[in-house]
Each structure stands twice: as structure tokens, then as C-alpha cells.
C-alpha atoms as an extended CHARMM CRD file, in Angstrom:
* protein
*
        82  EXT
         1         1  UNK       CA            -39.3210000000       18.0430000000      105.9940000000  PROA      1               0.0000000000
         2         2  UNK       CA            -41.5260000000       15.1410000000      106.3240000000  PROA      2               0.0000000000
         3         3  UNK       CA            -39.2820000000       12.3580000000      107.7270000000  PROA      3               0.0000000000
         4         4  UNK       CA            -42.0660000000        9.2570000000      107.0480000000  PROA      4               0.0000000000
         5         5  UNK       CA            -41.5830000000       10.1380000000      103.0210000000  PROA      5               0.0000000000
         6         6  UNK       CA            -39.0370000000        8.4610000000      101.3700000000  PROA      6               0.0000000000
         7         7  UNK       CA            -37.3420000000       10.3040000000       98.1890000000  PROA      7               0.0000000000
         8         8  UNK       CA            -34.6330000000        9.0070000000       95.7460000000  PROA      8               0.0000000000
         9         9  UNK       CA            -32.9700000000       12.1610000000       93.6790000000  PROA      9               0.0000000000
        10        10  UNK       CA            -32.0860000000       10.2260000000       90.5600000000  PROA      10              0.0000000000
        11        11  UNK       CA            -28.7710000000       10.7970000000       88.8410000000  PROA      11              0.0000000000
        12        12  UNK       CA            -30.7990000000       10.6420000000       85.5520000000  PROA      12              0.0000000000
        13        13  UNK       CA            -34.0730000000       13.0050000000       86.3170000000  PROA      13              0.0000000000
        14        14  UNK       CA            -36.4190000000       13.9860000000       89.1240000000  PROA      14              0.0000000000
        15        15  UNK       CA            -36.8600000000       13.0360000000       92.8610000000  PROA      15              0.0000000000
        16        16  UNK       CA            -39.0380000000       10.5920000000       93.0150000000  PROA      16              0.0000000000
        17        17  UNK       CA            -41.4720000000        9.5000000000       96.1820000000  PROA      17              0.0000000000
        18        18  UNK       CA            -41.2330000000        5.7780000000       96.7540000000  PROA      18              0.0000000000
        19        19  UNK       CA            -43.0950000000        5.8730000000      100.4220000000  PROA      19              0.0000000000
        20        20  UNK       CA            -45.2820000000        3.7110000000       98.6510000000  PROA      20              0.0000000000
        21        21  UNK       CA            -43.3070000000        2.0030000000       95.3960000000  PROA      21              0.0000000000
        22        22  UNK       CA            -43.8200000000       -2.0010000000       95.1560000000  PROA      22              0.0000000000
        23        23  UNK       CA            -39.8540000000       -3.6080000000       95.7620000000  PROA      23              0.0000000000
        24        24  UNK       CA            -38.9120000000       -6.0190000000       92.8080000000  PROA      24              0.0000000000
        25        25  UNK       CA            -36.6260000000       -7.4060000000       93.6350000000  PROA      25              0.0000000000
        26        26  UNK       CA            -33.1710000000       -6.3730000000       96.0630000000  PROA      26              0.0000000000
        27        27  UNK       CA            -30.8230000000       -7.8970000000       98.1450000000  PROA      27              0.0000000000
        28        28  UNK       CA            -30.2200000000       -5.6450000000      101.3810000000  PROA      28              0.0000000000
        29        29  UNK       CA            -28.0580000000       -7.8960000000      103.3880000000  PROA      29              0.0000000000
        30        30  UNK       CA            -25.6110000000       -6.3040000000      105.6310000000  PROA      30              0.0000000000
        31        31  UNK       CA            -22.8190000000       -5.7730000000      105.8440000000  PROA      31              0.0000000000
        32        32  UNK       CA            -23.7660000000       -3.5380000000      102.6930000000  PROA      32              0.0000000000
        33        33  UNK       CA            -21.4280000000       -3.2070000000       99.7230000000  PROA      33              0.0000000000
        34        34  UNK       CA            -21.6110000000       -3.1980000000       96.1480000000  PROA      34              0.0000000000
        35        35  UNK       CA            -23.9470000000       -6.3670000000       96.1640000000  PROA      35              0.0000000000
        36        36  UNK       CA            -26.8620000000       -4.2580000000       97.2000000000  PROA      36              0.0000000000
        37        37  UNK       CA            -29.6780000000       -3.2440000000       94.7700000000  PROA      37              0.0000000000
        38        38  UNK       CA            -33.1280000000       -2.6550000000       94.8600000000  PROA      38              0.0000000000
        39        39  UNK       CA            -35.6670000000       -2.1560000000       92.0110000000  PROA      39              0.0000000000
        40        40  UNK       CA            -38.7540000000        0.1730000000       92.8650000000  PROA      40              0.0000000000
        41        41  UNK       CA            -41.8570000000        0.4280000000       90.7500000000  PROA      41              0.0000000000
        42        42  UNK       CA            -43.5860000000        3.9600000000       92.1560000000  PROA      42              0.0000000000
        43        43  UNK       CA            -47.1690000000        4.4130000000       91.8070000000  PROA      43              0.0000000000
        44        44  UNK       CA            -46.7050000000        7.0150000000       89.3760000000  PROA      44              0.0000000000
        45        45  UNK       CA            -45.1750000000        4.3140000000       87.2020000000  PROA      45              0.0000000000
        46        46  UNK       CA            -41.7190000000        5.4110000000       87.0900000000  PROA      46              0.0000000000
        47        47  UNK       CA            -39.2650000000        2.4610000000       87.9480000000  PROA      47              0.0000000000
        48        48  UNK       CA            -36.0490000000        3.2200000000       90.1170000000  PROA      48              0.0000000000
        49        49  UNK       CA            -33.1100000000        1.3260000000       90.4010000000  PROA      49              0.0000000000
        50        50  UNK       CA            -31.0130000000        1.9280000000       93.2990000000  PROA      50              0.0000000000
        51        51  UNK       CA            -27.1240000000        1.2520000000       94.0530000000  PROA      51              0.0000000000
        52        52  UNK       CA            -24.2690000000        1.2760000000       96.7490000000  PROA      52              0.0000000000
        53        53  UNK       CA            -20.9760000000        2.4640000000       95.4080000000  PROA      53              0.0000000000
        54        54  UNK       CA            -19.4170000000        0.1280000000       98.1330000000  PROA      54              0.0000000000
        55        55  UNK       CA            -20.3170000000        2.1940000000      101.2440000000  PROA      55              0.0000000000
        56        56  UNK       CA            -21.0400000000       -0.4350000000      104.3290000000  PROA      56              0.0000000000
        57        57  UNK       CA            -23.2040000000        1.6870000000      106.2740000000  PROA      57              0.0000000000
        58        58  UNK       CA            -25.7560000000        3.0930000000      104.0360000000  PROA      58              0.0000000000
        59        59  UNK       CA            -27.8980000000        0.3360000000      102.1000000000  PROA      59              0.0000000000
        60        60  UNK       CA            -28.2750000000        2.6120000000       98.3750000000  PROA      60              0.0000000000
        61        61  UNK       CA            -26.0540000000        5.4890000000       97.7540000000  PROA      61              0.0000000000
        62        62  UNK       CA            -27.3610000000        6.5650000000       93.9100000000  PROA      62              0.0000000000
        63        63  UNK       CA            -30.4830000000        6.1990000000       92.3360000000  PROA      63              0.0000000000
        64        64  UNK       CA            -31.4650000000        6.2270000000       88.3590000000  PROA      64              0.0000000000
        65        65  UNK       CA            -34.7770000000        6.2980000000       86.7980000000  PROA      65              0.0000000000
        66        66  UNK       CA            -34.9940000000        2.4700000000       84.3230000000  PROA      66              0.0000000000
        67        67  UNK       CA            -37.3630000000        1.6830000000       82.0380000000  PROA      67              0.0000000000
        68        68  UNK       CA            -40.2820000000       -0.9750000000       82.7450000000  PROA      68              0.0000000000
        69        69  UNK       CA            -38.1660000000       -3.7260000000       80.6150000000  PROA      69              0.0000000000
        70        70  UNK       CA            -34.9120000000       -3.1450000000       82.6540000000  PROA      70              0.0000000000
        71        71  UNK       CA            -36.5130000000       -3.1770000000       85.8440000000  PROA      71              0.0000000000
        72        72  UNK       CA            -38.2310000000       -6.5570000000       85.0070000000  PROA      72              0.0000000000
        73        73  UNK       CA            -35.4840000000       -8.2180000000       83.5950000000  PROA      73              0.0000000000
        74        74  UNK       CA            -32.4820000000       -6.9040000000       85.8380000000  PROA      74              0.0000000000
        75        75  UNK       CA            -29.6340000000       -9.1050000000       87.0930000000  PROA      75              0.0000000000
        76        76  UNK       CA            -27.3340000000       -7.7560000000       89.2660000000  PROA      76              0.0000000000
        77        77  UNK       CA            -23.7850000000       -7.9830000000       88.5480000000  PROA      77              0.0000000000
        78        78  UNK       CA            -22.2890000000       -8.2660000000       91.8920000000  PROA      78              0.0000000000
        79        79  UNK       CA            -22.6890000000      -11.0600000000       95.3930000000  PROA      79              0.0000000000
        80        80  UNK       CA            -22.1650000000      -10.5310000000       98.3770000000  PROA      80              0.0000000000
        81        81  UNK       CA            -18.8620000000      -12.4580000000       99.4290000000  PROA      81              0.0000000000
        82        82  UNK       CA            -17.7420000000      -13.2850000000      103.3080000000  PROA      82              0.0000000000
């Protein structure tokens, strides 16, 4: 397994490689929680949005493939509160 490849297996479809996907938009501040996100455009043109179910050590915990009009035009629903 090549650990310098990084692969999302999407609830919705395939694994996709986004090693070298173009970021959106995200928030990844830590402690993580349900306020982190990140939008991924991969250079095969597929757009990923990943989530965190609430988990505060691991940044995304599911992934789903979006169309090109969600991923532009997403708003996240949740903030980060301290």
C-alpha cells in the first residue's frame, strides 16, 4: 500500500485518489467535530465532499461523491463552538 496516496471510499460510489484534488473550501480546525468539511475537486473531475460524524480525533470520517453545482455552492450547516 502506497502510504503518500490519499483515497476517500465514498458512501455513494468508487474510491477516489485525491493526492492531488484542488481543496474548495473546508474548515479543519481542531478540536475536530461535526464542524469539519472539506470539498475536493480531483483531477479526474469528480468532486468529493467529506464529513466528521463528530469524532475529535480524525478530521473526515465519510466521504460522498457531489456534483460540480453542490460543491461550488456548499454551506456547511454546522460551527465550531468553544
Amino acid at each position: 500500500m502506497d502510504k503518500n496516496r490519499y483515497i476517500a471510499r465514498t458512501i455513494n460510489g468508487p474510491e477516489v485518489e485525491l493526492t492531488q484534488a484542488t481543496i474548495i473550501r473546508s474548515n479543519n480546525l481542531y478540536p475536530f467535530g461535526r464542524h469539519n468539511y472539506a470539498i475536493y475537486e480531483a483531477p479526474d473531475g469528480l468532486f468529493v465532499k467529506g464529513l466528521n460524524n463528530g469524532e475529535r480525533e480524525i478530521m473526515l470520517t465519510s466521504f460522498e461523491l457531489i456534483s460540480e453545482e453542490e460543491a461550488r455552492s456548499y454551506d456547511h450547516p454546522y460551527f465550531r463552538e468553544d
